[in-house]
ROLUMVEX-260016 format. One record per residue: residue number from 1; chain; x, y, z of N, C-alpha, C in turn. Coordinates in nm, 3 decimals. Example, Ala and Ser with C-alpha at 12.3 -4.5 7.8 and 13.67 -1.06 7.14 Angstrom:
BEGIN
<r seq="1" mol="A" n_x="1.319" n_y="-0.569" n_z="0.780" ca_x="1.230" ca_y="-0.450" ca_z="0.780" c_x="1.320" c_y="-0.330" c_z="0.780"/>
<r seq="2" mol="A" n_x="1.285" n_y="-0.225" n_z="0.708" ca_x="1.367" ca_y="-0.106" ca_z="0.714" c_x="1.290" c_y="0.003" c_z="0.787"/>
END
This chain:
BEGIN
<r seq="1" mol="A" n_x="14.064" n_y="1.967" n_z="16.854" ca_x="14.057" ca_y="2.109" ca_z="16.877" c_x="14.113" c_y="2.180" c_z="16.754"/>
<r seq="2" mol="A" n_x="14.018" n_y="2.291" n_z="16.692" ca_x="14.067" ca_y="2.363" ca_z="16.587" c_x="14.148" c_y="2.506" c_z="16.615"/>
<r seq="3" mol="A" n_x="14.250" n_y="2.536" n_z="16.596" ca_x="14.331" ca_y="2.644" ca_z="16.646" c_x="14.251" c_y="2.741" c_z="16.610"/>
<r seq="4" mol="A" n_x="14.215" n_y="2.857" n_z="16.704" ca_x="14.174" ca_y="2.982" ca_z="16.635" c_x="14.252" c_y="3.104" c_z="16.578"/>
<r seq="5" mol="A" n_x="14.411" n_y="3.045" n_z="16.559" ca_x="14.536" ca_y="3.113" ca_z="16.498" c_x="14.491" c_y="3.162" c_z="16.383"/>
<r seq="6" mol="A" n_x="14.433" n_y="3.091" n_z="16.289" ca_x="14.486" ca_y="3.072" ca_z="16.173" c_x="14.319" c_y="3.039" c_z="16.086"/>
<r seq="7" mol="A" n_x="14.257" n_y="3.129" n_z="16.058" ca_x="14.149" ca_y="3.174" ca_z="15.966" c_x="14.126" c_y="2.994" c_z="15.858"/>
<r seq="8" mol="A" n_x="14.048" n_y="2.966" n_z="15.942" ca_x="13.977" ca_y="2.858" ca_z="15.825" c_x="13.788" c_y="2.813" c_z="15.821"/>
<r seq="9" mol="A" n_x="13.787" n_y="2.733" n_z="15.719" ca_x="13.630" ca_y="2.780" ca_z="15.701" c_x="13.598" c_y="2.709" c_z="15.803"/>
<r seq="10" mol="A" n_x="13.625" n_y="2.597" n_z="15.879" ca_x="13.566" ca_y="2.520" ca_z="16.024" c_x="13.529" c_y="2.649" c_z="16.124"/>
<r seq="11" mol="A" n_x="13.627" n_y="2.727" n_z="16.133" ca_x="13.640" ca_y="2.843" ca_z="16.244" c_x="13.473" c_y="2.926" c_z="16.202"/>
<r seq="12" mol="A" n_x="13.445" n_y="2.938" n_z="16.082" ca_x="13.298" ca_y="3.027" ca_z="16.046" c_x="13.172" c_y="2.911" c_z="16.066"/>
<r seq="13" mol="A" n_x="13.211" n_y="2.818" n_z="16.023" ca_x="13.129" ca_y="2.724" ca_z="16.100" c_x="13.082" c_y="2.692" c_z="16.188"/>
<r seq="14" mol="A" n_x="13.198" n_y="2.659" n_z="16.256" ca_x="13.129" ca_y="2.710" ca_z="16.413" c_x="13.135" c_y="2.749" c_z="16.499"/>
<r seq="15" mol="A" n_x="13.133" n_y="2.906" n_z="16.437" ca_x="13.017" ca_y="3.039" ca_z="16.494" c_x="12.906" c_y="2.986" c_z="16.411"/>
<r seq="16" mol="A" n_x="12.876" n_y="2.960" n_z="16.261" ca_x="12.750" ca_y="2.962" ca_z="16.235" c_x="12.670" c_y="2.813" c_z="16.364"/>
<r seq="17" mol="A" n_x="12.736" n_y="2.736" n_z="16.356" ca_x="12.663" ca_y="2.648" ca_z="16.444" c_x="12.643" c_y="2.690" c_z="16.627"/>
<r seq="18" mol="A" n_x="12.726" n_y="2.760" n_z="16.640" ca_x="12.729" ca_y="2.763" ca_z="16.773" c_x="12.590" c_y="2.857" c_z="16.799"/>
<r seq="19" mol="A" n_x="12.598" n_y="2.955" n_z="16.680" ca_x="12.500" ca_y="3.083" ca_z="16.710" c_x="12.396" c_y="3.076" c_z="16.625"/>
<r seq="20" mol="A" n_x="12.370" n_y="2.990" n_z="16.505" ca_x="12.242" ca_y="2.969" ca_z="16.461" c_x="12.233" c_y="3.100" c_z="16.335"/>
<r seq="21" mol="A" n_x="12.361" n_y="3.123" n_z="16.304" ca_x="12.358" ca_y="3.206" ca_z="16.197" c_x="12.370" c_y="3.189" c_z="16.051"/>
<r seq="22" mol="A" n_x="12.413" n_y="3.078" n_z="16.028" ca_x="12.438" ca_y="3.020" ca_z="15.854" c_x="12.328" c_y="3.095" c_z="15.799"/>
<r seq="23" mol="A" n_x="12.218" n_y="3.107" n_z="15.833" ca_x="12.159" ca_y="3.198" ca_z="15.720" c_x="12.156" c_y="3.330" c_z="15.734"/>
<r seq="24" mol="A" n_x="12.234" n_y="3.370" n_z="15.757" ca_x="12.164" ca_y="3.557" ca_z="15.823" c_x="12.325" c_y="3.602" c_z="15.763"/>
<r seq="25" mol="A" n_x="12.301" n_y="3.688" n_z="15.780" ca_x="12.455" ca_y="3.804" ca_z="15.721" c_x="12.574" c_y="3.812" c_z="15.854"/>
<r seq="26" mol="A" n_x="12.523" n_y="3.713" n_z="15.898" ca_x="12.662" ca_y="3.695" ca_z="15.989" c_x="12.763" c_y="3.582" c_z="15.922"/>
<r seq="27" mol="A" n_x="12.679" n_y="3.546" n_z="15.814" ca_x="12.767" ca_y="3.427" ca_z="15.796" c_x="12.924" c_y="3.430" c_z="15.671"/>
<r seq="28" mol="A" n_x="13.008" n_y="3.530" n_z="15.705" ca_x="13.109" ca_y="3.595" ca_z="15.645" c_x="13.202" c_y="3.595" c_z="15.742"/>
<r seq="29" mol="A" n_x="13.334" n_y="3.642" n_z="15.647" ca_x="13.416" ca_y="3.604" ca_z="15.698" c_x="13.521" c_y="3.710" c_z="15.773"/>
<r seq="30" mol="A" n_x="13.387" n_y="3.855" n_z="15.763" ca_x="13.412" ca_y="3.972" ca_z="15.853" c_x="13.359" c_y="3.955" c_z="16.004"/>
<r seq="31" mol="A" n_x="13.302" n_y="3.843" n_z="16.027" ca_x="13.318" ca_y="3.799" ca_z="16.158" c_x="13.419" c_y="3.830" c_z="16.196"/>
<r seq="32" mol="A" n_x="13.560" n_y="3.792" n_z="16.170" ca_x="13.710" ca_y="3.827" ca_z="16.264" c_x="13.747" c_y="3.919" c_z="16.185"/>
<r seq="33" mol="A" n_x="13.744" n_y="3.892" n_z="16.071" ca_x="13.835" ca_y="3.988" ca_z="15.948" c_x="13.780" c_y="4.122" c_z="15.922"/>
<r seq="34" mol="A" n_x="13.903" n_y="4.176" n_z="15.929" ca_x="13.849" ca_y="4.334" ca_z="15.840" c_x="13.809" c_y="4.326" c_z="15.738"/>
<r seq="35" mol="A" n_x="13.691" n_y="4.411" n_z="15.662" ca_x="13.647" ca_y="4.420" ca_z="15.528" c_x="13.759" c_y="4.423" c_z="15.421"/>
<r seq="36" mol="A" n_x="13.776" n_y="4.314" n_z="15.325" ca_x="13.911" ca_y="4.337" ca_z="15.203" c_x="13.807" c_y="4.301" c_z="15.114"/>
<r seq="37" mol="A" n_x="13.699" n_y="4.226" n_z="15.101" ca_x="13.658" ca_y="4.164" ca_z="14.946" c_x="13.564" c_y="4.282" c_z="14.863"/>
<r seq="38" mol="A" n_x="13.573" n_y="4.245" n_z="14.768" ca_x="13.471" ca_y="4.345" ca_z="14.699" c_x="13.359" c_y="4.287" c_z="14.643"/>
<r seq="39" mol="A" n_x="13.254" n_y="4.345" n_z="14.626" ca_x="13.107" ca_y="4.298" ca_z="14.626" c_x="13.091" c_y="4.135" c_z="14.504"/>
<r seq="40" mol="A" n_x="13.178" n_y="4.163" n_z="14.406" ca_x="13.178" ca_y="4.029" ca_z="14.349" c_x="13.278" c_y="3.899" c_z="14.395"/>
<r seq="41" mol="A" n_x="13.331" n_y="3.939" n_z="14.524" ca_x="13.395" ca_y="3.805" ca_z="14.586" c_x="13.305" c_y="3.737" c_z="14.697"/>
<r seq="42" mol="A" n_x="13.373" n_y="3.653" n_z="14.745" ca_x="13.301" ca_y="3.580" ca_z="14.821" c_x="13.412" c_y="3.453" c_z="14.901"/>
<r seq="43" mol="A" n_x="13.388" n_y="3.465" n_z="15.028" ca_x="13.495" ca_y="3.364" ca_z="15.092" c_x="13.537" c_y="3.248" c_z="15.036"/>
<r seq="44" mol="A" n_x="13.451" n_y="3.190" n_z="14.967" ca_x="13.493" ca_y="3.114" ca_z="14.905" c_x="13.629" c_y="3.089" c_z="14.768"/>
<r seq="45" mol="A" n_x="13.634" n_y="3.225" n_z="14.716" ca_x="13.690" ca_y="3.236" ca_z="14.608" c_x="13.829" c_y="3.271" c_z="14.672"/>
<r seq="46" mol="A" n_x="13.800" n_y="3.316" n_z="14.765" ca_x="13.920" ca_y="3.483" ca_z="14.845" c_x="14.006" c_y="3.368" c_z="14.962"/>
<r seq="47" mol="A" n_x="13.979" n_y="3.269" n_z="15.032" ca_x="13.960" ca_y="3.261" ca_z="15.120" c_x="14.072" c_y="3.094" c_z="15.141"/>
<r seq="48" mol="A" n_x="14.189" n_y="3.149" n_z="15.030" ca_x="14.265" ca_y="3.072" ca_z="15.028" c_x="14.382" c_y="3.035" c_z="15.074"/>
<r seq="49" mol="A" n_x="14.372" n_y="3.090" n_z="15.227" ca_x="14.487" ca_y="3.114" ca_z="15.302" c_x="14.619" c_y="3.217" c_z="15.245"/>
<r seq="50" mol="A" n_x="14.543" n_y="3.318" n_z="15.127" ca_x="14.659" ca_y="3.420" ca_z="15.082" c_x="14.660" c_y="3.523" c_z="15.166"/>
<r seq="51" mol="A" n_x="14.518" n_y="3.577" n_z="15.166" ca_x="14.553" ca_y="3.756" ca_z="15.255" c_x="14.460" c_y="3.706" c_z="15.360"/>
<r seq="52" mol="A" n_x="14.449" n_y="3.574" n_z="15.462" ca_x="14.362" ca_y="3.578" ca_z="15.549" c_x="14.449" c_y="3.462" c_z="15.665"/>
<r seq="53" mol="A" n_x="14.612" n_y="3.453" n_z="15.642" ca_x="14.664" ca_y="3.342" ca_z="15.685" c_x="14.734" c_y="3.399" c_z="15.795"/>
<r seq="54" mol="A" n_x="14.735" n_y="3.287" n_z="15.906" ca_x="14.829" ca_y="3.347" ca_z="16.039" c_x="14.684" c_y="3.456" c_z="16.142"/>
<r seq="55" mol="A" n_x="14.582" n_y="3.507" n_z="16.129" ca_x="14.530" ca_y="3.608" ca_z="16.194" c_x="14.597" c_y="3.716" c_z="16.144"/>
<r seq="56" mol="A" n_x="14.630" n_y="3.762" n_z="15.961" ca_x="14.671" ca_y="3.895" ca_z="15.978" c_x="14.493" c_y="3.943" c_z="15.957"/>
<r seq="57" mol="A" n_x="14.523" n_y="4.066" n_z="15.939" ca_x="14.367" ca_y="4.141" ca_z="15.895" c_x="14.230" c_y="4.145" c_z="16.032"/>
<r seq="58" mol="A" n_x="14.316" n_y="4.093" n_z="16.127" ca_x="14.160" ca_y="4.068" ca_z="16.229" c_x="14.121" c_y="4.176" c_z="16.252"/>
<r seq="59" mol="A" n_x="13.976" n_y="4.229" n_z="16.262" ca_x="13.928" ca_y="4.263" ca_z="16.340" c_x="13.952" c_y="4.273" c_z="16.547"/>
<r seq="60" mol="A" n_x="13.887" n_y="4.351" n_z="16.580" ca_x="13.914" ca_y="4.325" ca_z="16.723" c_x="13.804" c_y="4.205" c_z="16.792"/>
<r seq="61" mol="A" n_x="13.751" n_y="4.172" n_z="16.741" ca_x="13.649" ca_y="4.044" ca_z="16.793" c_x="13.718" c_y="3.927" c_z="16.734"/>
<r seq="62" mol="A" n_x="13.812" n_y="3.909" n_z="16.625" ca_x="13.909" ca_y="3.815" ca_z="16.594" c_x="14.028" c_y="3.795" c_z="16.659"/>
<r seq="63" mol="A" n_x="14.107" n_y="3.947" n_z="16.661" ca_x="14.183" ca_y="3.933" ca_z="16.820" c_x="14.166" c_y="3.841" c_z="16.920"/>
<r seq="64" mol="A" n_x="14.008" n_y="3.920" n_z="16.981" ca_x="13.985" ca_y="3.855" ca_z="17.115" c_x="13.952" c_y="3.690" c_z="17.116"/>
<r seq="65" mol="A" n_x="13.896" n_y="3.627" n_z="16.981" ca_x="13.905" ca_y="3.519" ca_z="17.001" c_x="14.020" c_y="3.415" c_z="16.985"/>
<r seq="66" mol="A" n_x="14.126" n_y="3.504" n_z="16.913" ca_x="14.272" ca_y="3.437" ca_z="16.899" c_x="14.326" c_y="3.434" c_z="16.971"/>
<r seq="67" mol="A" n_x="14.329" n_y="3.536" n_z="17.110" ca_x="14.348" ca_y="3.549" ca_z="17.245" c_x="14.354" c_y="3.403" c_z="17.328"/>
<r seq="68" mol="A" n_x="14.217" n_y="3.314" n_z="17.306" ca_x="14.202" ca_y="3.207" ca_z="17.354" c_x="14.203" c_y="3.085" c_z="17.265"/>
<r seq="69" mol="A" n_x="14.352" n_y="3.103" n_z="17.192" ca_x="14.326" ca_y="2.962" ca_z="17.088" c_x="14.376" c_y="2.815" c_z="17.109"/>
<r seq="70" mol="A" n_x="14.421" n_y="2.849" n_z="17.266" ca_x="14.463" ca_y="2.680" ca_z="17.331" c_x="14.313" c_y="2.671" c_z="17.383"/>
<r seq="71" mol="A" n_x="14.204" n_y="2.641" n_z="17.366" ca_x="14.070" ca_y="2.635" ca_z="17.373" c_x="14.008" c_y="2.587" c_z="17.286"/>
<r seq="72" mol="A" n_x="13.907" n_y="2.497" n_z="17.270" ca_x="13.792" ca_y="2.466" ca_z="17.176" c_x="13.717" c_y="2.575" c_z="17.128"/>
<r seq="73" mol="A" n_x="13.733" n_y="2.620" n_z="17.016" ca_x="13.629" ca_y="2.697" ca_z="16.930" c_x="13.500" c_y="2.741" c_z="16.986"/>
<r seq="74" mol="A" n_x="13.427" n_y="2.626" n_z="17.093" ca_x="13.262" ca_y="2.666" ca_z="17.148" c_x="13.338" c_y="2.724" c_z="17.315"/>
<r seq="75" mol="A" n_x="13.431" n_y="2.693" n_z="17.332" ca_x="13.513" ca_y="2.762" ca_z="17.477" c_x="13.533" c_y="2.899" c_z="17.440"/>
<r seq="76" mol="A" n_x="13.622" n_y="2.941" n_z="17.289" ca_x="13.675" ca_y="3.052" ca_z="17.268" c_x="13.561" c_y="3.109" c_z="17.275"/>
<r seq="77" mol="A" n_x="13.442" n_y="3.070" n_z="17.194" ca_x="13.340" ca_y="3.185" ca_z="17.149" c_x="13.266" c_y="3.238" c_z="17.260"/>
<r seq="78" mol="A" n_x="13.250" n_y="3.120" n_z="17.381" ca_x="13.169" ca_y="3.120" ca_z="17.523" c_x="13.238" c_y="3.224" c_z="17.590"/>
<r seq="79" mol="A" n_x="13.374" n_y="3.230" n_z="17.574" ca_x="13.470" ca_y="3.322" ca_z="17.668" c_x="13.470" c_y="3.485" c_z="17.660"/>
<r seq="80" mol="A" n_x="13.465" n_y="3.504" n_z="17.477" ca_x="13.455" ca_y="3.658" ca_z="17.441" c_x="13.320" c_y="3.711" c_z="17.449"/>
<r seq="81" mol="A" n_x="13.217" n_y="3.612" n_z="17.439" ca_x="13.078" ca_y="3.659" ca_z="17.436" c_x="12.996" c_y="3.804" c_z="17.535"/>
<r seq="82" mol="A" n_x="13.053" n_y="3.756" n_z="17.658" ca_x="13.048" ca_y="3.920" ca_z="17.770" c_x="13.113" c_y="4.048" c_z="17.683"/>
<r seq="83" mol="A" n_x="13.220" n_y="3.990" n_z="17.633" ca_x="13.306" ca_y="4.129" ca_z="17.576" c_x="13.239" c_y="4.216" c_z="17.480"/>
<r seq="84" mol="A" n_x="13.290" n_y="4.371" n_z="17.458" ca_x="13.234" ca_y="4.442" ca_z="17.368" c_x="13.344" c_y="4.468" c_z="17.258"/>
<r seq="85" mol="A" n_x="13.383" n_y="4.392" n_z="17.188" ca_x="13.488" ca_y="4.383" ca_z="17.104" c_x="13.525" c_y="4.552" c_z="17.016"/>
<r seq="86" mol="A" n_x="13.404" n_y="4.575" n_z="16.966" ca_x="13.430" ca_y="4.654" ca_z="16.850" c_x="13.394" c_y="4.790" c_z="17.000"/>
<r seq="87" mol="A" n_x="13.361" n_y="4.767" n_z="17.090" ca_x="13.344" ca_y="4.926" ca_z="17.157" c_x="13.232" c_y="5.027" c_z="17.159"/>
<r seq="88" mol="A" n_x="13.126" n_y="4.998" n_z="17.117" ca_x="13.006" ca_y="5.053" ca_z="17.076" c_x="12.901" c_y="5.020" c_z="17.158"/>
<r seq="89" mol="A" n_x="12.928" n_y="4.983" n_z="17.273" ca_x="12.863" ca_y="4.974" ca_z="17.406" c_x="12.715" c_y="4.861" c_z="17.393"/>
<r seq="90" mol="A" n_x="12.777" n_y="4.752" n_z="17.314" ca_x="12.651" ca_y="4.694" ca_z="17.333" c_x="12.794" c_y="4.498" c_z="17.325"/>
<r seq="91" mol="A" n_x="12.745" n_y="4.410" n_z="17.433" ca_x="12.800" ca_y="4.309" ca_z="17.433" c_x="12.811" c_y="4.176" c_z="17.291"/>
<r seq="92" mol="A" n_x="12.908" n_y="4.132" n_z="17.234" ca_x="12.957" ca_y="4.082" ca_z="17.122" c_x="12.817" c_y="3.978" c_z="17.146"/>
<r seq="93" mol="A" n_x="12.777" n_y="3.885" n_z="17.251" ca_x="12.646" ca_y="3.814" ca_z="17.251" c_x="12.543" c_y="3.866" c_z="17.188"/>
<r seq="94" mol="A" n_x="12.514" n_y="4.010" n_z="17.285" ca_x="12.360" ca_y="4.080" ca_z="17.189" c_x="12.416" c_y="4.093" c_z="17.081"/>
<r seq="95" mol="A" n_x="12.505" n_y="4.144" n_z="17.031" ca_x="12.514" ca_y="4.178" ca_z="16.943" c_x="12.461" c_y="4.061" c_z="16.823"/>
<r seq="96" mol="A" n_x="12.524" n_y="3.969" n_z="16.786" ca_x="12.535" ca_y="3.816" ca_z="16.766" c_x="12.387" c_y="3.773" c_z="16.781"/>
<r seq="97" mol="A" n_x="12.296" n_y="3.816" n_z="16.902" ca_x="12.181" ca_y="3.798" ca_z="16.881" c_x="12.114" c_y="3.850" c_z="16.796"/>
<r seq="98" mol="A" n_x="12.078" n_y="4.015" n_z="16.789" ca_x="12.068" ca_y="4.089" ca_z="16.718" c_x="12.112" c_y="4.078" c_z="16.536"/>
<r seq="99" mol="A" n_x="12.156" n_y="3.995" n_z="16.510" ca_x="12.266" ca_y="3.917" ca_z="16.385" c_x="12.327" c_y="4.060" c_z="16.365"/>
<r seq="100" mol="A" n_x="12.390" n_y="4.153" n_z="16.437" ca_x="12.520" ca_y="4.252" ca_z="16.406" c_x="12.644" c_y="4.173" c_z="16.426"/>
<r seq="101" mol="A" n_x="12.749" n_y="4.251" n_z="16.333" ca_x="12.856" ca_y="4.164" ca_z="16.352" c_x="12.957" c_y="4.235" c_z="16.515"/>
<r seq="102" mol="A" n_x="13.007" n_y="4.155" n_z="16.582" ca_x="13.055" ca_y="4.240" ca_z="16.680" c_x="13.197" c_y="4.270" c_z="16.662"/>
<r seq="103" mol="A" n_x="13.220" n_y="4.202" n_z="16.516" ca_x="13.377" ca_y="4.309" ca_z="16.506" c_x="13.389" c_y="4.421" c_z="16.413"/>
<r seq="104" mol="A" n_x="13.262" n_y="4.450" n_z="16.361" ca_x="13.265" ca_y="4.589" ca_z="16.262" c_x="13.226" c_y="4.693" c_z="16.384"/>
<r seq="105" mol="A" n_x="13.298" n_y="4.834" n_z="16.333" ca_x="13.360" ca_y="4.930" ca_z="16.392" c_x="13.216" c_y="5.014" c_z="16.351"/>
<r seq="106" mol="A" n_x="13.142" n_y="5.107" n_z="16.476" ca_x="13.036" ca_y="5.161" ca_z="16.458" c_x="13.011" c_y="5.251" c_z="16.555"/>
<r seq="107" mol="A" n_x="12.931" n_y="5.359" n_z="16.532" ca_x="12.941" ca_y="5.456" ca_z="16.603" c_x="12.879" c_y="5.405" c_z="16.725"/>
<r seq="108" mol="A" n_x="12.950" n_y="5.452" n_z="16.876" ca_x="12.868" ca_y="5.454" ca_z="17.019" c_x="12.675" c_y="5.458" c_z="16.997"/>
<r seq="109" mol="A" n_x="12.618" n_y="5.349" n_z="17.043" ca_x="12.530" ca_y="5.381" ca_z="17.126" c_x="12.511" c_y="5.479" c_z="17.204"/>
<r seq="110" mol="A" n_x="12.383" n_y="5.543" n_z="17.238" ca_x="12.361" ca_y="5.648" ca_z="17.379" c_x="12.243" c_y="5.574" c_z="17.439"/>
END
């Protein structure tokens, strides 16, 4: 079991495996995290347990999955999936279907 405490590249993995996203623009590491990199970084470079260690910086869809981190990674993700993390009235699943990220912050739906 991989802790979902603590921001590592297994944890983006699999979401990309669980949800079939490695290729689509979900596959970052603003999944949980708030936006910090700038257009010439890339998780890879950034993503060295300096400003991404412990769950600081989450997002609220990173929250909610740190919420459940005595859980398997495909448990945590199964668990928040109903939820509407970011609040914009559409569920973190569609969303995820849709390839939106469900922890960036966006205006209400009507």
């Amino acid at each position: 079991m991989i802790s979902t405490a603590t921001a590592i590249p297994e944890l983006l993995d699999a979401f990309n495996h669980k949800y079939g996203t490695s290729k689509s623009k979900l596959n970052t590491c603003t999944i949980c995290h708030m936006p910090e990199f700038s257009k010439e970084d890339s998780c890879g470079n950034c993503h060295s347990f300096l400003k991404y260690e412990k769950g600081k910086n989450l997002n609220q869809y990173g929250k909610d999955l740190r919420k459940n981190k005595n859980m398997s990674l495909d448990k945590a993700f199964s668990k928040i999936e109903s939820l509407d993390s970011n609040k914009d009235g559409i569920s973190n699943i569609a969303e995820i279907k849709n390839k939106t990220n469900p922890g960036e912050i966006r205006k209400k739906t009507n």
